[in-house]
Residue, then its C-alpha position, 0 to 999 in steps of 0.5 A: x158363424x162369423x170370422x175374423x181374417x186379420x193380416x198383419x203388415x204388408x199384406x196389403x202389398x200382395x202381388x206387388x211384394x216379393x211374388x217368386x215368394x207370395x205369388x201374384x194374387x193382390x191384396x184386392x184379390x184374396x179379399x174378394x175371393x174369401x168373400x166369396x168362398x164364405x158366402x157360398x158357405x153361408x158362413x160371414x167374414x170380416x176381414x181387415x189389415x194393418x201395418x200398425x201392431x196397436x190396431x191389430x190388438x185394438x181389432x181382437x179386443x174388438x172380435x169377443x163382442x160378435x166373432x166367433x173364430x179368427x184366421x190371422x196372418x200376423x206376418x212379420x208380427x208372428x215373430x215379434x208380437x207378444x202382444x198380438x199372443x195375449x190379445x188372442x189369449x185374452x178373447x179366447x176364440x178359436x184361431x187359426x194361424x196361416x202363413x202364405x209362404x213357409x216361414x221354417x223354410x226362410x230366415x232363421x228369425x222366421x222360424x219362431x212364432x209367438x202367435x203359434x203357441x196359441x193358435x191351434x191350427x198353423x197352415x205355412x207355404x199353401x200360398x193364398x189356398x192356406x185362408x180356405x183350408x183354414x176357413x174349412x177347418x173352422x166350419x168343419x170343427x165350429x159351424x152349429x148347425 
């Protein structure tokens, strides 16, 4: 099994944004130990993350040659990006919506998400511990073998 870990804008800055709200774990951080919890798995991962919405779409398209589910953390793009929806829509790989913090209880322009009404699973506010339940969810529901 291979996954795809998309996040989308200022994930990069984790640890250093808003931590009362993200916590304290880097970017670098949550990188490494996805990488490590699917390796003990025995599952693969490729992770990636832009700023930019265009190369989050360009890097779905990408994922129907050799992916086969996809964990994204779309951030602020959860709210606006029909474009990130249909690229999901247009691979049709099974996906899981994860949010380190709870969007539903922010900000009322927070609430909506456009990549939820594809995504089959959404986990909100588990912090970083949100990638590994949906890592588990995906081998349990996918993994052959």
């Amino acid at each position: 099994m291979h996954i795809l870990i998309l996040n989308g804008p200022n994930i990069n800055l984790l640890g250093l944004r808003e931590p009362d709200i993200y916590g304290s774990t880097t970017y670098e951080d949550l990188v490494h130990q996805l990488r490590e919890y699917t390796e003990s798995l025995g599952i693969s991962v490729s992770l990636y993350q832009s700023n930019h919405e265009g190369s989050l779409v360009d890097r779905i398209q990408a994922a129907r040659f050799d992916i086969d589910a996809i964990i994204i953390n779309p951030a602020a793009y959860s709210h606006t990006s029909i474009a990130i929806l249909d690229a999901l829509k247009a691979v049709h790989l099974p996906t899981v919506e994860v949010h380190i913090s709870n969007p539903k209880e922010r900000e009322t322009f927070r609430h909506h998400s456009f990549v939820s009404e594809y995504a089959e699973k959404v986990i909100m506010g588990q912090g970083v511990a949100g990638y590994s339940q949906a890592i588990d969810y995906l081998v349990k529901t996918y993994k052959k073998g």
